[in-house]
Structure formats: structure tokens, C-alpha cells
PyMOL CGO cylinders between C-alpha atoms (Angstrom):
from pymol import cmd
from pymol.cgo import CYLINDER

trace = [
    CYLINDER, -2.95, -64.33, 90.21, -0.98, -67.73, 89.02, 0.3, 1, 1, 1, 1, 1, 1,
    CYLINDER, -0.98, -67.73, 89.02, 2.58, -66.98, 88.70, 0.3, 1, 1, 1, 1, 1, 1,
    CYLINDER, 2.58, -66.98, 88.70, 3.34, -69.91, 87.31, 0.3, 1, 1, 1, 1, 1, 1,
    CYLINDER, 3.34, -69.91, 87.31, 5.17, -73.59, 88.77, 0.3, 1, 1, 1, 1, 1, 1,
    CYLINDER, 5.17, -73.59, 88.77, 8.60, -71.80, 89.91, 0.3, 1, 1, 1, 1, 1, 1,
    CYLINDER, 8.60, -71.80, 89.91, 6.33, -68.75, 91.96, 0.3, 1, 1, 1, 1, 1, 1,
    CYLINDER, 6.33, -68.75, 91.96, 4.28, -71.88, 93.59, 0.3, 1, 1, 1, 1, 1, 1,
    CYLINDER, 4.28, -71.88, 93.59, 7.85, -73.94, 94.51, 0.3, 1, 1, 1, 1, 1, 1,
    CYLINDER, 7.85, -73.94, 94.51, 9.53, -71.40, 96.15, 0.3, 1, 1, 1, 1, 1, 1,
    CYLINDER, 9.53, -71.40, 96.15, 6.21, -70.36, 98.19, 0.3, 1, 1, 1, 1, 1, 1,
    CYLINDER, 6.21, -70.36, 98.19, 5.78, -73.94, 99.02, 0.3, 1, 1, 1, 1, 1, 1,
    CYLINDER, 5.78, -73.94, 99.02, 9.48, -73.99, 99.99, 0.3, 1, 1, 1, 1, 1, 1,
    CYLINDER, 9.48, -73.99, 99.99, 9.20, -70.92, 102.34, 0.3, 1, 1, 1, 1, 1, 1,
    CYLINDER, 9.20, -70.92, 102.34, 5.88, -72.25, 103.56, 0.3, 1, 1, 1, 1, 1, 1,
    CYLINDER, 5.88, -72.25, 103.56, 7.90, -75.22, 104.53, 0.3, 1, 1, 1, 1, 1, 1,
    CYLINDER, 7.90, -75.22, 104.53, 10.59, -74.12, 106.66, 0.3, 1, 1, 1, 1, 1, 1,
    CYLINDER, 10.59, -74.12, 106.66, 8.47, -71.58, 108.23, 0.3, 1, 1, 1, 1, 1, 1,
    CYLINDER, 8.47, -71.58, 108.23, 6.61, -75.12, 109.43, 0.3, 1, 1, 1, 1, 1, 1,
    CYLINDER, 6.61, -75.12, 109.43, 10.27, -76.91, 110.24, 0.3, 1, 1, 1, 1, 1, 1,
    CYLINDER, 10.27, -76.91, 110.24, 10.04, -78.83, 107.16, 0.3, 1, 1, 1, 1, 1, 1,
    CYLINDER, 10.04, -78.83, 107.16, 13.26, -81.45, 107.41, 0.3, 1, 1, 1, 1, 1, 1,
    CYLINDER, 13.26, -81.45, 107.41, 12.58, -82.91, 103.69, 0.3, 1, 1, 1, 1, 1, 1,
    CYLINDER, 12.58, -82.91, 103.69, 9.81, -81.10, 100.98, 0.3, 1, 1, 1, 1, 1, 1,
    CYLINDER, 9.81, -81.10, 100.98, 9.06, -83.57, 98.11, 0.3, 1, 1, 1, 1, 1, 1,
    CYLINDER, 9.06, -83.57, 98.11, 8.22, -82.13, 95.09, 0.3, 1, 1, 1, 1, 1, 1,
    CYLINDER, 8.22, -82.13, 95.09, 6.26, -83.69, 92.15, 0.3, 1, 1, 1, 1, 1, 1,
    CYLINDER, 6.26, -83.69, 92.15, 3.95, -82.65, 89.04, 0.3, 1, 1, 1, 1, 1, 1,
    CYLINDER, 3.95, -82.65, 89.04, -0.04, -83.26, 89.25, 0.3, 1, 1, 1, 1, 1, 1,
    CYLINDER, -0.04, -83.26, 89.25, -0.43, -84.97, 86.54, 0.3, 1, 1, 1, 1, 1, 1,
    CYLINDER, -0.43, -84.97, 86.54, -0.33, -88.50, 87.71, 0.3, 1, 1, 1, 1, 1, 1,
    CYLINDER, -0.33, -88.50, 87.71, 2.67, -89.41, 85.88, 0.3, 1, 1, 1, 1, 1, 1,
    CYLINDER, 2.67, -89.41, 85.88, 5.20, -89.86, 89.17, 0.3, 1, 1, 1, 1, 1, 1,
    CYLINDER, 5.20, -89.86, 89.17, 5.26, -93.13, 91.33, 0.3, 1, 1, 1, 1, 1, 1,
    CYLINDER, 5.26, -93.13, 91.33, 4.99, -92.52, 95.58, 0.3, 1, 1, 1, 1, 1, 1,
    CYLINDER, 4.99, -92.52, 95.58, 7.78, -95.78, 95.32, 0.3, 1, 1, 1, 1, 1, 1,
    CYLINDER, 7.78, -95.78, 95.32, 10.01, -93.39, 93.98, 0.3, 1, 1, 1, 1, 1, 1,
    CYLINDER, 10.01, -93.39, 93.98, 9.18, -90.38, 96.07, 0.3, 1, 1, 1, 1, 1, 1,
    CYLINDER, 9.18, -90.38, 96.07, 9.72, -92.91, 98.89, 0.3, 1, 1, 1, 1, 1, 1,
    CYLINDER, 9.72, -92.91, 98.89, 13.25, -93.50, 97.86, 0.3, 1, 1, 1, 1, 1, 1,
    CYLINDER, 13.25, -93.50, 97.86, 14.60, -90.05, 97.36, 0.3, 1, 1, 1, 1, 1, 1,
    CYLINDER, 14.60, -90.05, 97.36, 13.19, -89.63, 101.09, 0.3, 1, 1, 1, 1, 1, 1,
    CYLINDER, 13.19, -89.63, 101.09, 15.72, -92.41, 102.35, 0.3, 1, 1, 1, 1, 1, 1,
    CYLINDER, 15.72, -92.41, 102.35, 18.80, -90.90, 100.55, 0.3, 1, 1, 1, 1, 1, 1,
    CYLINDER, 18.80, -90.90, 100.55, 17.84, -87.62, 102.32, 0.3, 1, 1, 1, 1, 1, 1,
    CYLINDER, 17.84, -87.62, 102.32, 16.94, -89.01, 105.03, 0.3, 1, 1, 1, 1, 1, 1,
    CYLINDER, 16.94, -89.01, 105.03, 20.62, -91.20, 105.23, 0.3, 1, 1, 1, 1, 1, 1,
    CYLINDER, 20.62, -91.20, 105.23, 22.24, -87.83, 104.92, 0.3, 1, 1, 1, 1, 1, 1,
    CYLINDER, 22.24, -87.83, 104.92, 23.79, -88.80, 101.37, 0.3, 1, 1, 1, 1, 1, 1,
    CYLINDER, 23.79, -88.80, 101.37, 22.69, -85.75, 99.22, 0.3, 1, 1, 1, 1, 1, 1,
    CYLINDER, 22.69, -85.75, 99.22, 20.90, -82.38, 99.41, 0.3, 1, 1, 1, 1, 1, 1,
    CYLINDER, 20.90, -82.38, 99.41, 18.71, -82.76, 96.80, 0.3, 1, 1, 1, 1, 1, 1,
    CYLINDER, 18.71, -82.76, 96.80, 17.62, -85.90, 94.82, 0.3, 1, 1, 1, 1, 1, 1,
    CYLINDER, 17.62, -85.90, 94.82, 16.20, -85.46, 91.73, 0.3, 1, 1, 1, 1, 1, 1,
    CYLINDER, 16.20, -85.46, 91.73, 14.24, -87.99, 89.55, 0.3, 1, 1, 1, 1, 1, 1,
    CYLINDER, 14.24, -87.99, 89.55, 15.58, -89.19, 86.11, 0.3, 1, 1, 1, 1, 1, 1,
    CYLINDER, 15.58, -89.19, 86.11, 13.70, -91.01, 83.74, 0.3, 1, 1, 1, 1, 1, 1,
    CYLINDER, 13.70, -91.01, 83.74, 16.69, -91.90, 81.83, 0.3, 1, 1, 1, 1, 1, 1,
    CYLINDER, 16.69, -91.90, 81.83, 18.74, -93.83, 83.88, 0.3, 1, 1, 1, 1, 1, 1,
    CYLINDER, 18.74, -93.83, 83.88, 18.00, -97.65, 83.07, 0.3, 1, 1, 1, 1, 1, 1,
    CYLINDER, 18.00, -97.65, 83.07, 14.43, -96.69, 84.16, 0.3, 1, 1, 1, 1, 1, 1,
    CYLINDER, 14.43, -96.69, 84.16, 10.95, -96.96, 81.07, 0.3, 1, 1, 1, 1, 1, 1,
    CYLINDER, 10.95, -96.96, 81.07, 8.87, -94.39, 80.80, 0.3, 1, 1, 1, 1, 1, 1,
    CYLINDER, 8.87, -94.39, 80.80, 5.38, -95.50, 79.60, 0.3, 1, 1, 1, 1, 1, 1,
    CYLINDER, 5.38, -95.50, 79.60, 4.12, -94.24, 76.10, 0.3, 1, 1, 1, 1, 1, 1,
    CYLINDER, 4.12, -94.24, 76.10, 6.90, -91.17, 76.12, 0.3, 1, 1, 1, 1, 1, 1,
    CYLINDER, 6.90, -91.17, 76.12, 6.03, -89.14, 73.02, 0.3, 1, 1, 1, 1, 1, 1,
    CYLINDER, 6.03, -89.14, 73.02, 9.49, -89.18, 70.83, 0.3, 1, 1, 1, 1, 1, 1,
    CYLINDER, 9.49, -89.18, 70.83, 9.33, -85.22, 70.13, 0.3, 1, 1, 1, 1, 1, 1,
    CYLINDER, 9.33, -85.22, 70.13, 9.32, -84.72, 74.57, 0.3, 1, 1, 1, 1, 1, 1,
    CYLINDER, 9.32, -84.72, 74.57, 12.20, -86.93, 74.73, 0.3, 1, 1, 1, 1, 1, 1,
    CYLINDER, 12.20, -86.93, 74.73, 14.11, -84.99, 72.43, 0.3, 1, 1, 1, 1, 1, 1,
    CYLINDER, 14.11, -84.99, 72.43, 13.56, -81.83, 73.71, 0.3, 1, 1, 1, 1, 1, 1,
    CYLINDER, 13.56, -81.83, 73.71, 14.19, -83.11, 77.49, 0.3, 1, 1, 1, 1, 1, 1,
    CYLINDER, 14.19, -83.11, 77.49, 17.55, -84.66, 75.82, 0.3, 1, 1, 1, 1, 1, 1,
    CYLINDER, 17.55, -84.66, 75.82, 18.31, -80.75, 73.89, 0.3, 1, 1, 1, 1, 1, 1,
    CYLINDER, 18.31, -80.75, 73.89, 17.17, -79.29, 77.47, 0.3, 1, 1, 1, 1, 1, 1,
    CYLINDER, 17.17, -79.29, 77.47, 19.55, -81.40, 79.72, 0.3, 1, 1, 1, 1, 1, 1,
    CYLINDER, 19.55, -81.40, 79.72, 22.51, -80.92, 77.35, 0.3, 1, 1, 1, 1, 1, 1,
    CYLINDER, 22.51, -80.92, 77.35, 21.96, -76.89, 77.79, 0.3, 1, 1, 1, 1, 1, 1,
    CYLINDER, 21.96, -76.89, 77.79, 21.76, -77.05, 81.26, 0.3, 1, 1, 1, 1, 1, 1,
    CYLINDER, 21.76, -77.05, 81.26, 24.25, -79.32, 81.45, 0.3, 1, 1, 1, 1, 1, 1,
    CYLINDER, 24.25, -79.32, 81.45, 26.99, -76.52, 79.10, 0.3, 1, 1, 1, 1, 1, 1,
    CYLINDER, 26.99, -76.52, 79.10, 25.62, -73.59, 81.29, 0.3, 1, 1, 1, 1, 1, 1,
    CYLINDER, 25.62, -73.59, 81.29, 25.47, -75.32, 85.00, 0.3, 1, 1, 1, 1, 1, 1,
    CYLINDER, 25.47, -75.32, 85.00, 28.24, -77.87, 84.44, 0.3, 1, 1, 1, 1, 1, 1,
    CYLINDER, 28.24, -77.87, 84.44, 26.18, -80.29, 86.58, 0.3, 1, 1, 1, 1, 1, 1,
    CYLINDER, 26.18, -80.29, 86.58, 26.28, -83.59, 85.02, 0.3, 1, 1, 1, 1, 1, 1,
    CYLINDER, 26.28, -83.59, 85.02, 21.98, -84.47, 85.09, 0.3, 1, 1, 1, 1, 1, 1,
    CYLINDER, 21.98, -84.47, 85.09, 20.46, -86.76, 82.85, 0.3, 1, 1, 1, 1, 1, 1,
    CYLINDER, 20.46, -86.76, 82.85, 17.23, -85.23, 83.58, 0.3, 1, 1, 1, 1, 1, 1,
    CYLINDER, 17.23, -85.23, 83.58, 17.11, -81.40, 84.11, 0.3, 1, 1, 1, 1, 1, 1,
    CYLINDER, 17.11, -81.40, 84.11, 13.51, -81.26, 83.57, 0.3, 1, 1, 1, 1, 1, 1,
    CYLINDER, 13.51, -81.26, 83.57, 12.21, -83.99, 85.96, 0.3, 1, 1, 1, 1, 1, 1,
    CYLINDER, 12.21, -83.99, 85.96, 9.49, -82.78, 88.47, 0.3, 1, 1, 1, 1, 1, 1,
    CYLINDER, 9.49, -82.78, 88.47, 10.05, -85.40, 90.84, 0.3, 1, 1, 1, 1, 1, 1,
    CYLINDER, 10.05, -85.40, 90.84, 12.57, -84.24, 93.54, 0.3, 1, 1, 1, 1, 1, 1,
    CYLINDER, 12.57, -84.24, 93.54, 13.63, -84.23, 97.17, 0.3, 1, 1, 1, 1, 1, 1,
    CYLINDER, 13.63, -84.23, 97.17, 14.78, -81.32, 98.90, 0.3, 1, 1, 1, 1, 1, 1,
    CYLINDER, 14.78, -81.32, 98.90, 16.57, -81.27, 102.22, 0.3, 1, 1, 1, 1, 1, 1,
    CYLINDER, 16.57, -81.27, 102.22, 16.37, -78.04, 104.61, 0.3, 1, 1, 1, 1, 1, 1,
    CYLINDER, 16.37, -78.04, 104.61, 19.89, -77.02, 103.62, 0.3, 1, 1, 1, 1, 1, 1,
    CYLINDER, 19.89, -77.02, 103.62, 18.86, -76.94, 100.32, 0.3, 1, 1, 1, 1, 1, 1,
    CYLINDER, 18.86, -76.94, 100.32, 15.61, -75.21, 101.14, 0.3, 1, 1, 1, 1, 1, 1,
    CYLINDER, 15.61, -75.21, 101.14, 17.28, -72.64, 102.95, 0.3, 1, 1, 1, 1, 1, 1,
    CYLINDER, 17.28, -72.64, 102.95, 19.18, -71.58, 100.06, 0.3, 1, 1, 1, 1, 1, 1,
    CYLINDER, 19.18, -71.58, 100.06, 17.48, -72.06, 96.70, 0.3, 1, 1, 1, 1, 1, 1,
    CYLINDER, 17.48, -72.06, 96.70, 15.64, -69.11, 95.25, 0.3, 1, 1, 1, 1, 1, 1,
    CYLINDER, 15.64, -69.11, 95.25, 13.72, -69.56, 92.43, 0.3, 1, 1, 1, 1, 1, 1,
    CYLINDER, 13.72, -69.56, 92.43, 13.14, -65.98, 90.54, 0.3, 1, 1, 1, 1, 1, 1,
    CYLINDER, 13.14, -65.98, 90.54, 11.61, -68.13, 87.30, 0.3, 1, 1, 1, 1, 1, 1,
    CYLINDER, 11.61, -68.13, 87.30, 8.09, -68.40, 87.82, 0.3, 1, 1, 1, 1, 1, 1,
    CYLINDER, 8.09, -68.40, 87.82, 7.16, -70.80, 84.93, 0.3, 1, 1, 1, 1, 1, 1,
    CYLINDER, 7.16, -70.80, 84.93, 8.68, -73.88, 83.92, 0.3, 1, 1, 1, 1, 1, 1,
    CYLINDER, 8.68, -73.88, 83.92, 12.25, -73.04, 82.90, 0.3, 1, 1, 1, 1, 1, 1,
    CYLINDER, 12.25, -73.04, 82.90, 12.38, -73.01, 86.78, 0.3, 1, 1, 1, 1, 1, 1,
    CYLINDER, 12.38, -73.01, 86.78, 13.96, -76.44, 86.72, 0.3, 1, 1, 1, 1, 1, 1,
    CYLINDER, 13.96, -76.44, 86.72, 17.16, -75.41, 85.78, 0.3, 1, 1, 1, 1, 1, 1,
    CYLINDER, 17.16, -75.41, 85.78, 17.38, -72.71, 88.04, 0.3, 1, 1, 1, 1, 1, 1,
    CYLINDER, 17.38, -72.71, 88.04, 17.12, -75.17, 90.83, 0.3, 1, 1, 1, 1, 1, 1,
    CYLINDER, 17.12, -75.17, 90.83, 20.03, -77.02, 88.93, 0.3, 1, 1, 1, 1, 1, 1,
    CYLINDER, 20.03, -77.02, 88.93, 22.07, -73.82, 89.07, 0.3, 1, 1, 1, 1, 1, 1,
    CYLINDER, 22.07, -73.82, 89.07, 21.26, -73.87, 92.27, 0.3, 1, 1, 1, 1, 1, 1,
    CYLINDER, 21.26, -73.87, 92.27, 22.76, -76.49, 93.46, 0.3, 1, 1, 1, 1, 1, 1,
    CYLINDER, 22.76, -76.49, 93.46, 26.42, -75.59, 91.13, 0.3, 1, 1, 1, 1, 1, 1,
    CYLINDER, 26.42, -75.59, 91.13, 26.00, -72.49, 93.14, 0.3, 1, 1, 1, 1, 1, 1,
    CYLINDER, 26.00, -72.49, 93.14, 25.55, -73.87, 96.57, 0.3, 1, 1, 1, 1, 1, 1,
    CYLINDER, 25.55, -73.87, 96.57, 27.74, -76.50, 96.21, 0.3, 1, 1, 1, 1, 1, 1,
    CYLINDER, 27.74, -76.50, 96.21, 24.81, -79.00, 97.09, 0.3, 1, 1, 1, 1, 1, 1,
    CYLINDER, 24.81, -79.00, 97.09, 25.31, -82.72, 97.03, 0.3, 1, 1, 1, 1, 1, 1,
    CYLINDER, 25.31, -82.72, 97.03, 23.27, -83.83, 94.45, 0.3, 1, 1, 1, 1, 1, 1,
    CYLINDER, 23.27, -83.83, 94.45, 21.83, -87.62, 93.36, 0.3, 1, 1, 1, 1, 1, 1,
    CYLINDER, 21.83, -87.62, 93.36, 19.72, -88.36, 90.67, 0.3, 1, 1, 1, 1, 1, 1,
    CYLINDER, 19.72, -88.36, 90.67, 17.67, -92.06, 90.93, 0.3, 1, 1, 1, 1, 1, 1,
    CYLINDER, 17.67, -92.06, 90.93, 16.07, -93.54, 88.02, 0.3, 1, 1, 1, 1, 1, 1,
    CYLINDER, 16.07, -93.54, 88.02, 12.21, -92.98, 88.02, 0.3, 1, 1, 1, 1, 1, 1,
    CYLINDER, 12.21, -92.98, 88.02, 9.71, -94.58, 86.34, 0.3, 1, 1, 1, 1, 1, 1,
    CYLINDER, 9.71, -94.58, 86.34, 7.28, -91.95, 84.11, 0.3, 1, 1, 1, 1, 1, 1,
    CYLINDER, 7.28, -91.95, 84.11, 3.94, -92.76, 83.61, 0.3, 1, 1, 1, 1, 1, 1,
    CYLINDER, 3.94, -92.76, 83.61, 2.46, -90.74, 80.44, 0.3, 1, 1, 1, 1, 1, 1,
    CYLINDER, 2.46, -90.74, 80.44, -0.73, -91.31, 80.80, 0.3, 1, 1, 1, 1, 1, 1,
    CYLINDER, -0.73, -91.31, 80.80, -3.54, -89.83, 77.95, 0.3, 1, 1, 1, 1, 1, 1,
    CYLINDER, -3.54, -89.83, 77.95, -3.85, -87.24, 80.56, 0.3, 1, 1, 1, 1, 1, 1,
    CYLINDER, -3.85, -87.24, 80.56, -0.50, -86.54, 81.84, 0.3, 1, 1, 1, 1, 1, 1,
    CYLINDER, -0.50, -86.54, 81.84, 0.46, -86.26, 77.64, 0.3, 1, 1, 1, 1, 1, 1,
    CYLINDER, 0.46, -86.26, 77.64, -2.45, -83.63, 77.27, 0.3, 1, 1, 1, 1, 1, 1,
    CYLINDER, -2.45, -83.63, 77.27, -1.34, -81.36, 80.45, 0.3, 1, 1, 1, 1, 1, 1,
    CYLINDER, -1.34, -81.36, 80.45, 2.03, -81.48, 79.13, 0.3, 1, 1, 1, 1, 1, 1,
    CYLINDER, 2.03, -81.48, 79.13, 4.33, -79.01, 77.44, 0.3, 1, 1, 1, 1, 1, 1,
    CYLINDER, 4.33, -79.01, 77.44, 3.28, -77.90, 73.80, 0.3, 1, 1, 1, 1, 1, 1,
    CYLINDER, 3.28, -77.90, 73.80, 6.10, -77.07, 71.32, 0.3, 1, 1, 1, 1, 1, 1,
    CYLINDER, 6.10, -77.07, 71.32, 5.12, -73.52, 71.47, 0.3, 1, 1, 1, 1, 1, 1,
    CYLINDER, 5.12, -73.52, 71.47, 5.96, -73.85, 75.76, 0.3, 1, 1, 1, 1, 1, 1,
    CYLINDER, 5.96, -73.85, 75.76, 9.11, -75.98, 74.83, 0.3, 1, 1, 1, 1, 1, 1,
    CYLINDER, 9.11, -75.98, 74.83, 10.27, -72.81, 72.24, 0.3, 1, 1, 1, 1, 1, 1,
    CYLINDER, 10.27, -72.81, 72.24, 9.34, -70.28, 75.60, 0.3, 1, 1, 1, 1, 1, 1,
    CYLINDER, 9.34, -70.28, 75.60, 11.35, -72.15, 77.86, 0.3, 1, 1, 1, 1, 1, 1,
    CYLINDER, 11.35, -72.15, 77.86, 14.18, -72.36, 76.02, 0.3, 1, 1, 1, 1, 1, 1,
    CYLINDER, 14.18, -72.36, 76.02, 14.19, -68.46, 75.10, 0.3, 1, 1, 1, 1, 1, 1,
    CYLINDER, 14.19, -68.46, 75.10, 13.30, -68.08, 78.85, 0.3, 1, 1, 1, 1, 1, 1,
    CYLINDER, 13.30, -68.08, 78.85, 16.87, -70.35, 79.30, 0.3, 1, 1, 1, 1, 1, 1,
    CYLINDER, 16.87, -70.35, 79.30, 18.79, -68.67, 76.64, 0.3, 1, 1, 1, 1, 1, 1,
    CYLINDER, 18.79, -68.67, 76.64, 17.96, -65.38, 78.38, 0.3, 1, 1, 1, 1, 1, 1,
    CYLINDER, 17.96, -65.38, 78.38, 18.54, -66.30, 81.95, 0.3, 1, 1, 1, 1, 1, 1,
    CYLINDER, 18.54, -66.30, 81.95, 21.79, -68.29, 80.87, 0.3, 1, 1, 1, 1, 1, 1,
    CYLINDER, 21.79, -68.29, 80.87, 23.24, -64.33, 79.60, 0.3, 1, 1, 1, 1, 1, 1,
    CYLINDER, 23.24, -64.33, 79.60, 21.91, -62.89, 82.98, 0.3, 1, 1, 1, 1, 1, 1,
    CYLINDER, 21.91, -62.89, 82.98, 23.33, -65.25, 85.90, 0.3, 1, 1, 1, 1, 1, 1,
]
cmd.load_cgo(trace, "trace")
């Protein structure tokens, strides 16, 4: 049974510290995230300056051949997770993060499909994490565009946001 990105995350994170995981990377499949930048959130873990580093594609970074209607609804996204978290992100939709074992330890991710990305945001207001976004660069490739969100999955996340922002 798929449950979805959030349902594989968390099982990947307690899969992780069950193996003594010190840093879990996480990233989408679709080609569009650099192992540079993976690299780099790995040395600001690593160098003990955040819990979780999270990529944003919209800090003085390009991403390739971005379709105009995703980077508006990333934009609407961030600003609602920014009003209902009150962590400042540029990018609250990014796959492309770092996770250190004290964040590991703590996040719990109960949204199994996408709208799991501002859970882990919440997550960290909640925890009190120490939290760095680094610019990324985003490759949209033909395929990485054709695995992507629809508008009809953009509408279901943000109901799926709208209903877990009334619940927390």
C-alpha cells in the first residue's frame, strides 16, 4: 500500500535512527536536485550550525525552465506556511533537506502526501529547531515538469493545509 511521500519520510526517518543515522538527506526522484547542494547542507550539519537545512530555490539561486504557474503556487504556499508556522522560509515546499538526529528524533510526520512539507516546518516552530535554508539550484527537467504537481494536487494540498492549519 503507498501512503504517500510524508508515510515514506517518516519510515525512512525511523529506519534511520534505528541504524544510528547522525545526518538523513532527503531529496525528490525526479532528477531535479544537485548532490553539490546536498553536499553543503551536510557541512552546516555537520559544523553543528542548524538542525535542519532546507533547500530554497529562491534565494539568489536559477531554477532551470521553472513553469510560471509552480512558482506561484510555491510563492502562495510559502506565504501560508509562513502566517500559520511563523517560520520565515522562502521555500516551504523544497524537497531537498538535511536532517540532523535531534531533529530526527523529534519530527513526526502524520501527513502522508505532499502537504507533508509544512508539517516538517511546523516542526521545527514546535521544537524550537535551528533552522537554515541555502539557495539550491532546481533543475526542471521535461521529466521532473511531468512528475510534478498538477493544479488539481496543488488545490489538494492546500485544502489538506487549510484543514491541518484548524487542527494543530
Amino acid at each position: 500500500m503507498n501512503l504517500g511521500q510524508g508515510a515514506a519520510l517518516q519510515t525512512g526517518f525511523n529506519f534511520a535512527l534505528k541504524e544510528g543515522a547522525d545526518i538523513v538527506i532527503t531529496f525528490d526522484a525526479d532528477g531535479q536536485h544537485r548532490i553539490e547542494d546536498a553536499l553543503k547542507m551536510v557541512e552546516v550539519i555537520a559544523a553543528d550550525q542548524a538542525d535542519i537545512v532546507c533547500g530554497s530555490r529562491f534565494l539568489g539561486t536559477k531554477s532551470f525552465n521553472m513553469p510560471l504557474s509552480k512558482k506561484i503556487w510555491l510563492r502562495l504556499a510559502t506565504i501560508f506556511v509562513r502566517m500559520t508556522t511563523g517560520v520565515k522560509v522562502t521555500d516551504a515546499h523544497n524537497g531537498l533537506r538535511a536532517l540532523s538526529k535531534k531533529a530526527l528524533k523529534v519530527i513526526s510526520i502524520k501527513q502522508n502526501r505532499m502537504s507533508h512539507a509544512s508539517e516538517i516546518i511546523n516542526n521545527i516552530k514546535k521544537h524550537r529547531l535551528r533552522y537554515k535554508e541555502i539557495p539550491v539550484t532546481i533543475l526542471y527537467t521535461e521529466y521532473a515538469i511531468s512528475k510534478g504537481q498538477k493544479l488539481k494536487n496543488s488545490f489538494n494540498i492546500v485544502k489538506e493545509l487549510f484543514i491541518w492549519s484548524l487542527n494543530k
